[in-house]
C-alpha positions in Angstrom: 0.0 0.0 0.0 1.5 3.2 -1.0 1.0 6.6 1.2 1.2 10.2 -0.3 1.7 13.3 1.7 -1.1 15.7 0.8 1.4 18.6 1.1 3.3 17.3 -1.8 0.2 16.4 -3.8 -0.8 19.2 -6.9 -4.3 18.2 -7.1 -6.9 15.9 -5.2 -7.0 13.6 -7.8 -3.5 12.2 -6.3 -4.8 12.0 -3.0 -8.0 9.6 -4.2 -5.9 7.2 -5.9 -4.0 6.1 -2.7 -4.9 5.7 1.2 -3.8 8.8 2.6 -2.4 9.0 6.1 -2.2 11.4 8.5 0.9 11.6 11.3 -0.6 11.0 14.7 -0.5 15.0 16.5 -0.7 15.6 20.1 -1.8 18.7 21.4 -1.6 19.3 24.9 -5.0 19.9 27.3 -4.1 23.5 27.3 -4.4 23.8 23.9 -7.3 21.7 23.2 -9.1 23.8 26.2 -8.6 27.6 24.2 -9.8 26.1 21.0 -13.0 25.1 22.4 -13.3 28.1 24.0 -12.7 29.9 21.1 -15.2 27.7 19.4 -18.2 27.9 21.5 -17.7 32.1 21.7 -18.2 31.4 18.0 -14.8 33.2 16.8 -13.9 29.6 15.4 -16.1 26.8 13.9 -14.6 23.4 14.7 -13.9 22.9 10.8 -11.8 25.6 10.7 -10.0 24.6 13.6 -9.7 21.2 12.0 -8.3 22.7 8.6 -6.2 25.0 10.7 -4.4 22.2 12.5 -4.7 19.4 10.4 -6.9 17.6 12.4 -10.2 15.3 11.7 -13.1 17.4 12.4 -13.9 14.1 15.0 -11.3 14.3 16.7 -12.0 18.4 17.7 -15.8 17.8 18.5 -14.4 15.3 20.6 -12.2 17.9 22.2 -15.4 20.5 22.9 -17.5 17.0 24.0 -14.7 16.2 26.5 -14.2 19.8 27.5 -18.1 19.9 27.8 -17.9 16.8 30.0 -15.6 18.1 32.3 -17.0 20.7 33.5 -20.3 19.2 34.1 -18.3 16.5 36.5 -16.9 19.6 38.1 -19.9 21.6 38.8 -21.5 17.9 40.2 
């Protein structure tokens, strides 16, 4: 199976033909925390956090659904 890096691809016709991968990112809670902040003041939307970082829009909605959870299990 042959991987492509979309940053070295000229158009998404490239991309289809192959299985493209991402690099595993880790951001730290910090992080994650004033993005979701910034996203539920509604000066970012999660997909353009997502582009931004080059992250699956998943993986930050799971971000503001984890944030979201934690506070609730605070205030309880």
């Amino acid at each position: 199976m042959k991987y492509v890096d979309s940053k070295n691809v000229e158009n998404i016709s490239q991309i289809c033909k192959y299985e493209y991968k991402r690099t595993r990112k880790v951001f730290s809670e910090s992080f994650k925390k004033h993005k979701v902040e910034l996203i539920e003041s509604g000066k970012l939307t999660t997909g353009s956090v997502a582009a931004q970082f080059d992250v699956s829009y998943t993986a930050v909605y799971q971000w503001v659904k984890n944030t979201v959870s934690s506070r609730h299990q605070i205030r309880s």
